[in-house]
PAFIMI-398273 format. One line per 2 residues: number of its first residue (from 1); for each residue x, y, z of C-alpha. Coordinates in nm, 3 decimals. Last residue first. Layout:
# residues N
NUM	X Y Z; ... .
This chain:
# residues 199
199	10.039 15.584 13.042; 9.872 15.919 12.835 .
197	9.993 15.952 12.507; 10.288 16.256 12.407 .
195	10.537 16.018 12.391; 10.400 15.782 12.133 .
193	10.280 16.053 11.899; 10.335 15.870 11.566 .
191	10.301 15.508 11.643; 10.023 15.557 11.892 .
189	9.815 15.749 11.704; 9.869 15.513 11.412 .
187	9.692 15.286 11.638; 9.395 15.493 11.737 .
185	9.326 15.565 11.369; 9.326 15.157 11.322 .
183	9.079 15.124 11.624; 8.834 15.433 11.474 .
181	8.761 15.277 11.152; 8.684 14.911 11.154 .
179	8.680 14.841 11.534; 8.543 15.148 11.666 .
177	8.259 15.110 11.354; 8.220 14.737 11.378 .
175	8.113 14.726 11.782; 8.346 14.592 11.999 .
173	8.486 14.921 12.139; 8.167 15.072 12.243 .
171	8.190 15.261 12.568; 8.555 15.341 12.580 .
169	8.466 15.450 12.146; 8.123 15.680 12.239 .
167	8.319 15.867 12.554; 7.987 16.118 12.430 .
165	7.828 16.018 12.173; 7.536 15.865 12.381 .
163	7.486 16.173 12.571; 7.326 16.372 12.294 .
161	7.625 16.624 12.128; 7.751 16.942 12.339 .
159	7.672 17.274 12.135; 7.956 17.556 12.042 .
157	7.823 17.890 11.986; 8.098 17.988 11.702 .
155	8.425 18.019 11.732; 8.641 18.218 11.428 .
153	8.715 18.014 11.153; 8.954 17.801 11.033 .
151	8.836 17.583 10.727; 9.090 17.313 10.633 .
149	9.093 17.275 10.234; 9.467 17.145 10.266 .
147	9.617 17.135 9.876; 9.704 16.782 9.734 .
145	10.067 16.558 9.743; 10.014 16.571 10.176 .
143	10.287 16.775 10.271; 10.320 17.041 9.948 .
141	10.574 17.207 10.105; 10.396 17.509 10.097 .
139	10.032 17.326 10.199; 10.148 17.243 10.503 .
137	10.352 17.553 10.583; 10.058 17.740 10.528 .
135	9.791 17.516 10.718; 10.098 17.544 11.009 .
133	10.065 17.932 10.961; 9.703 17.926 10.946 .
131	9.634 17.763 11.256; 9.916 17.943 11.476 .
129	9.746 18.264 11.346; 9.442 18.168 11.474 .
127	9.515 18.008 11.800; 9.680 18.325 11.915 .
125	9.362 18.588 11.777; 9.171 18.387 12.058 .
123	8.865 18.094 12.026; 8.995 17.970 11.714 .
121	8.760 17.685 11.505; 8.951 17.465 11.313 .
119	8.776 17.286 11.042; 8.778 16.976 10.785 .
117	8.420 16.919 10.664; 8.207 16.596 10.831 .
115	7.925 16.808 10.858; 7.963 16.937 10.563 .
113	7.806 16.578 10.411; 8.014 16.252 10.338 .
111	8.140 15.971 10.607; 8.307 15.686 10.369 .
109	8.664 15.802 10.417; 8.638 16.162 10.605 .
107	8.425 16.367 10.399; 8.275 16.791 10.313 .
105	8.607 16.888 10.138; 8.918 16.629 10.109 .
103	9.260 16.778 10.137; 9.278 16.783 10.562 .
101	9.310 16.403 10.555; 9.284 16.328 10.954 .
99	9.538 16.239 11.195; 9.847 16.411 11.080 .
97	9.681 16.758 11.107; 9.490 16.762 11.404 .
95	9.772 16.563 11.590; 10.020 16.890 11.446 .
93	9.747 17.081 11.603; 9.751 16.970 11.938 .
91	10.072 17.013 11.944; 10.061 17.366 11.826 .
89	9.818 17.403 12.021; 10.096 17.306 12.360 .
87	10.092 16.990 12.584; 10.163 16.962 12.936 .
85	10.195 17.341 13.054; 9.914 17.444 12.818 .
83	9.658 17.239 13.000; 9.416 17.090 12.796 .
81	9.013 17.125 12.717; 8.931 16.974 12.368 .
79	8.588 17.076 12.226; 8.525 16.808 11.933 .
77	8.370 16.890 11.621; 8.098 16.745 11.385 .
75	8.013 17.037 11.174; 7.708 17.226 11.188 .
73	7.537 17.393 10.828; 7.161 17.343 10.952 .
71	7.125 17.203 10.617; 7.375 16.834 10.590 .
69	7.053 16.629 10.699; 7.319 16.477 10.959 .
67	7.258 16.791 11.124; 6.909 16.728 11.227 .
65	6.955 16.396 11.316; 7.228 16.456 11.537 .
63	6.990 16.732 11.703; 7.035 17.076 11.699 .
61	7.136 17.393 11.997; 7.049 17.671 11.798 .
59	7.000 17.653 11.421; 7.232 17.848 11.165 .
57	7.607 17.583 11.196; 7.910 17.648 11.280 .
55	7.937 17.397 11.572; 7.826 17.034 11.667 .
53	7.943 16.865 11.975; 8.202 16.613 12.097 .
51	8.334 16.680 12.489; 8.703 16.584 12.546 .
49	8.858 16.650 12.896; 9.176 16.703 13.056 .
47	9.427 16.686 12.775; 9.733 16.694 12.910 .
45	9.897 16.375 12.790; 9.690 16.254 12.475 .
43	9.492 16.025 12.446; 9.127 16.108 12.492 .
41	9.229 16.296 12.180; 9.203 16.002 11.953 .
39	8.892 15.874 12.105; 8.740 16.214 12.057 .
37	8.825 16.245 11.681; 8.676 15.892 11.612 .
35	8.328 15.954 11.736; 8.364 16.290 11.634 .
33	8.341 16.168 11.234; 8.558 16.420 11.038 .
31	8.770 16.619 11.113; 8.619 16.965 11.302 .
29	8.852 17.098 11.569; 8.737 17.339 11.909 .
27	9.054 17.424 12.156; 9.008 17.471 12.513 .
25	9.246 17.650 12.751; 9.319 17.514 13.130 .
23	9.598 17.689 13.339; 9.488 18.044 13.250 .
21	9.180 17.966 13.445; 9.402 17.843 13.802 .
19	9.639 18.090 13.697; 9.315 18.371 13.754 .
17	9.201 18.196 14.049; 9.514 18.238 14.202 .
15	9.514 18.580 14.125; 9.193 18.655 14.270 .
13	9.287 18.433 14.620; 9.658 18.671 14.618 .
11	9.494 19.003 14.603; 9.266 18.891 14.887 .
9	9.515 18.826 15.073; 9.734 19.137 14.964 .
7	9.437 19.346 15.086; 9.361 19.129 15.403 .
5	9.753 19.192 15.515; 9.684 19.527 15.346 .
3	9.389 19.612 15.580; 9.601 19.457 15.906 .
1	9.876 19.731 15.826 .
């Protein structure tokens, strides 16, 4: 009797651990300019953490400067950890989506090169089909006037960006870029998915 008391306890610590994994999933999206991407992201109610990074790409673990060159094939991308319980993918794709213009290849506005391309990268078979239904749907009722180019792809070694991109608009708000670019995308954010922001 005391060995399944310690059975069943021990039982109940691995499966706690388990929920306690299941609880957080991660998502990996390419559009445009991290910089901006994070900020927007940062927002959102159950989202726990926002890294940017580079993905997709030939060369192991690059430099900015090395993928700005447009040849080592990474895209800017942001690794978004969330818990499932606050906000769903499909919510986090529908931000994705309606934050970004998913009909231009390789640029965002002024930023040009692949590494600015339009891309979802699915970590389980889940994530995949739930991207290329919505891009399906999108582009069947012709949502944005012009087809979605949107790559989704399967994940790829995923590499956190130099320290100074990280949190890069809370740490430089007043400078041009944040105000110019990202401060306009964070206030359509707020328009459209008012309910789903942090308070």
């Amino acid at each position: 009797m005391k060995y399944l008391s310690i059975l069943f306890l021990i039982l109940l610590s691995v499966n706690g651990a388990d929920a306690q994994q299941k609880k957080s999933q991660k998502a990996t999206f390419g559009m445009g300019c991290f910089w901006c991407s994070e900020a927007l992201f940062q927002r959102l109610d159950g989202v726990t953490k926002v890294k940017s990074g580079y993905e997709g790409g030939q060369l192991a673990d690059p430099t900015y400067e090395e993928v700005c060159t447009g040849t080592t094939g990474h895209a800017e991308v942001i690794e978004v950890t969330y818990d499932p319980a606050k906000i769903s993918y499909d919510e986090l794709l529908e931000v994705f989506w309606k934050s970004h213009d998913p009909t231009t290849l390789n640029r965002q506005g002024a930023d040009s090169g692949t590494q600015y391309r339009s891309v979802i990268f699915y970590s389980t078979p889940e994530q995949k089909t739930a991207a290329e239904q919505y891009k399906a749907e999108l582009n069947k009722i012709n949502a944005f006037g012009k087809p979605v180019v949107t790559e989704i792809t399967k994940a790829q070694p995923f590499y956190v960006a130099e320290g100074y991109h990280q949190d890069y608009f809370n740490k430089n708000a007043d400078k041009p870029y944040c105000r110019l670019v990202i401060l306009p995308k964070m206030e359509k954010l707020e328009k459209i998915f008012k309910a789903k922001l942090k308070h």
